[in-house]
C-alpha positions in Angstrom: 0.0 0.0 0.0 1.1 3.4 -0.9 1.3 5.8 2.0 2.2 9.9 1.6 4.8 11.2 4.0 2.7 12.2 6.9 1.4 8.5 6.8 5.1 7.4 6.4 5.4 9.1 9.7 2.9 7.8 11.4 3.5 4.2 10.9 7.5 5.0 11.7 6.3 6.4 14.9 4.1 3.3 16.0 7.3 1.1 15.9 6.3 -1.1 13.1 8.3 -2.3 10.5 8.9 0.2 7.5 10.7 0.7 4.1 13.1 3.2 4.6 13.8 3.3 0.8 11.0 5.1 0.0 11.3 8.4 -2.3 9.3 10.2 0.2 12.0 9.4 3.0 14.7 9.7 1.1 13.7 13.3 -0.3 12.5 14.2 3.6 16.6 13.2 4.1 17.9 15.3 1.6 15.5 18.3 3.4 17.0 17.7 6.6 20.7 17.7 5.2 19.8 21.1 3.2 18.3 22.7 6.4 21.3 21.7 8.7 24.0 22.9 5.6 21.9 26.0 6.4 22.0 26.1 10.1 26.1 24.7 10.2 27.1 27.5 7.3 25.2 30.2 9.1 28.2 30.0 11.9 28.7 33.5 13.4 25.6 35.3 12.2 22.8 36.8 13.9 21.7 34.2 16.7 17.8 35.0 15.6 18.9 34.0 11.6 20.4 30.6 13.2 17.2 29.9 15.4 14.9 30.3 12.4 16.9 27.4 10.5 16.8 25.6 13.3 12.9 26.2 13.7 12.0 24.7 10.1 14.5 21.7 10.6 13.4 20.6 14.2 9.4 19.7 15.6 10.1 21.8 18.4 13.2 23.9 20.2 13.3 25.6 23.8 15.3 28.9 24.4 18.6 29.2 24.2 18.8 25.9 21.7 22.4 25.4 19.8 24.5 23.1 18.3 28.3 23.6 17.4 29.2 23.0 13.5 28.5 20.6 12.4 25.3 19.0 13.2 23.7 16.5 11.2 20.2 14.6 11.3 18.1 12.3 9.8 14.7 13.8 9.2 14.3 16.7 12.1 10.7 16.5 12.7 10.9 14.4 15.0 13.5 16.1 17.3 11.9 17.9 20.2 14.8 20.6 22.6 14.3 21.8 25.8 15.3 25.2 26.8 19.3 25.9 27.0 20.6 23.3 25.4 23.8 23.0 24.1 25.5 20.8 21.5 29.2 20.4 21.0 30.7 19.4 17.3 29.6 17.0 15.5 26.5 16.1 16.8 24.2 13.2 15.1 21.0 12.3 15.5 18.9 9.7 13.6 15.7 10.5 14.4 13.2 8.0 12.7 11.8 7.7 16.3 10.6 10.5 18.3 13.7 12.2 20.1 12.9 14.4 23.5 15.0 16.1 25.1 14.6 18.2 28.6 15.9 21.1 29.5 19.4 22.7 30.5 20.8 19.4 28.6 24.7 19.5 27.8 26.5 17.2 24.9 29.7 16.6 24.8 31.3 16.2 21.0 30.5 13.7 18.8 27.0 12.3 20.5 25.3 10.8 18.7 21.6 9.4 18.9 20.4 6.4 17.2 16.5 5.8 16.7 16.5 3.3 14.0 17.1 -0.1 13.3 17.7 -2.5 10.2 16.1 -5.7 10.0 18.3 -8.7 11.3 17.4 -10.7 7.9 19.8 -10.1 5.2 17.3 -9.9 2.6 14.8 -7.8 4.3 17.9 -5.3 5.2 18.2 -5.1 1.6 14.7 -4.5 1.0 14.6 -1.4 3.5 13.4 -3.2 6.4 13.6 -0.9 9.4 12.2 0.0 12.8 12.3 2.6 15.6 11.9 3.5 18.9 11.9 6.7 20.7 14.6 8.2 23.0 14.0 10.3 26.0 16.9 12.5 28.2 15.2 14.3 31.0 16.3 17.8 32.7 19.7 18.6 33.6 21.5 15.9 31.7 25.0 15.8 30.3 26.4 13.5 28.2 29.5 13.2 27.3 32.2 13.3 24.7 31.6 10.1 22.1 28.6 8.5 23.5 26.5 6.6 21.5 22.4 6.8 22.8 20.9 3.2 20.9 17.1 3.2 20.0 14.3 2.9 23.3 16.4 4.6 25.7 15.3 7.0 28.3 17.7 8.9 31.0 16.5 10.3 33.6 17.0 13.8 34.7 20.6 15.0 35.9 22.4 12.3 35.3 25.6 12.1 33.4 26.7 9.8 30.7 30.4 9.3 30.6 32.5 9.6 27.6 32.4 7.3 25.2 29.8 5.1 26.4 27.3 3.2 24.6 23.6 3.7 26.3 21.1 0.4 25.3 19.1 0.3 28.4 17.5 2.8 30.2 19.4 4.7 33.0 17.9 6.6 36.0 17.5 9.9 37.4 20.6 11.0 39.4 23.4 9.1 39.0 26.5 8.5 37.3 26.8 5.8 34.6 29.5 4.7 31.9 30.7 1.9 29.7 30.5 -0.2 26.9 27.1 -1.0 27.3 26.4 1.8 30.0 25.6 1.1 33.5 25.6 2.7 36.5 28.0 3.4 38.7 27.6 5.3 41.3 24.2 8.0 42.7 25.3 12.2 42.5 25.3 13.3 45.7 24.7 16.3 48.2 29.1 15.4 48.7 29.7 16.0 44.8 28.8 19.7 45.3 32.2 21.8 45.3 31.4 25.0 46.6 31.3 26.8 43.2 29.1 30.2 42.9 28.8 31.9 39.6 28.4 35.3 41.1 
């Protein structure tokens, strides 16, 4: 059955299979890398001129939302930012699957997000085959340098992802966690406060 885009999307976002060779996906691709050639080149002009880029690429994004060159994504409509968020370079995010993310969120460089998966079976790989699942990060999250975020993961808020870490299960609010596949290791604590005052 033929399906428009906005069907396409639909059926992405319900986590069934779909054909991720279609000309209506692959043209929605080449959108999203003309809007983010838009948003990287526009590097040092008027912060409002780089928002508005931003604004057509993305579903939705906060205050203060901004990505170091350069930053590259799937589709962008299903990307939804927080307020103050901040990307470092070289930020990726496949976003077949719904991607949320809170506020006052920090990347490190190189992050990148992965919403999608190919079918196991070589033939339907070939075919297109493909599904996806959404990823959450709550509030106050960093993430550091070189992580890697698989499909169906949520973090919770404030917690921090160490570098280079590959997240495939869900992590919780307020802790530490790292490794190759992540896991926690410690809570954060009233004793990880250090006395800094930005005043």
């Amino acid at each position: 059955m033929n399906m428009d885009i906005a069907q396409q999307r639909q059926h992405i976002l319900s986590g069934a299979y779909y054909n991720d060779l279609t000309p209506e996906l692959i043209k929605a691709r080449e959108e999203a890398v003309r809007l983010s050639n838009l948003y990287n080149d526009s590097f040092g002009e008027a912060p409002a001129k780089r928002e508005s880029y931003l604004r057509q690429l993305l579903k939705k994004i906060g205050k203060n939302a901004y990505f170091e060159p350069r930053f590259r994504c799937e589709f962008g409509f299903n990307i939804s930012i927080g307020d103050n968020f901040y990307a470092n370079f070289d930020c990726i995010i496949l976003d077949g699957g719904e991607v949320t993310i809170g506020d006052n969120v920090l990347f490190g460089p190189r992050v990148g997000i992965y919403t999608s998966n190919h079918a196991i079976n070589p033939d339907e790989r070939k075919a297109g085959a493909c599904y996806a699942k959404a990823v959450t990060i709550g509030h106050s999250v960093w993430v550091g340098g070189g992580v890697n975020i698989n499909q169906g993961v949520t973090i919770g808020d404030n917690s921090i992802i160490g570098s280079g870490s590959v997240v495939t299960k869900d992590i919780p609010a307020n802790v530490i966690a790292a490794g190759v596949p992540c896991r926690v290791i410690r809570p954060i604590t009233d004793a990880d406060r250090v006395g800094f005052n930005a005043s």
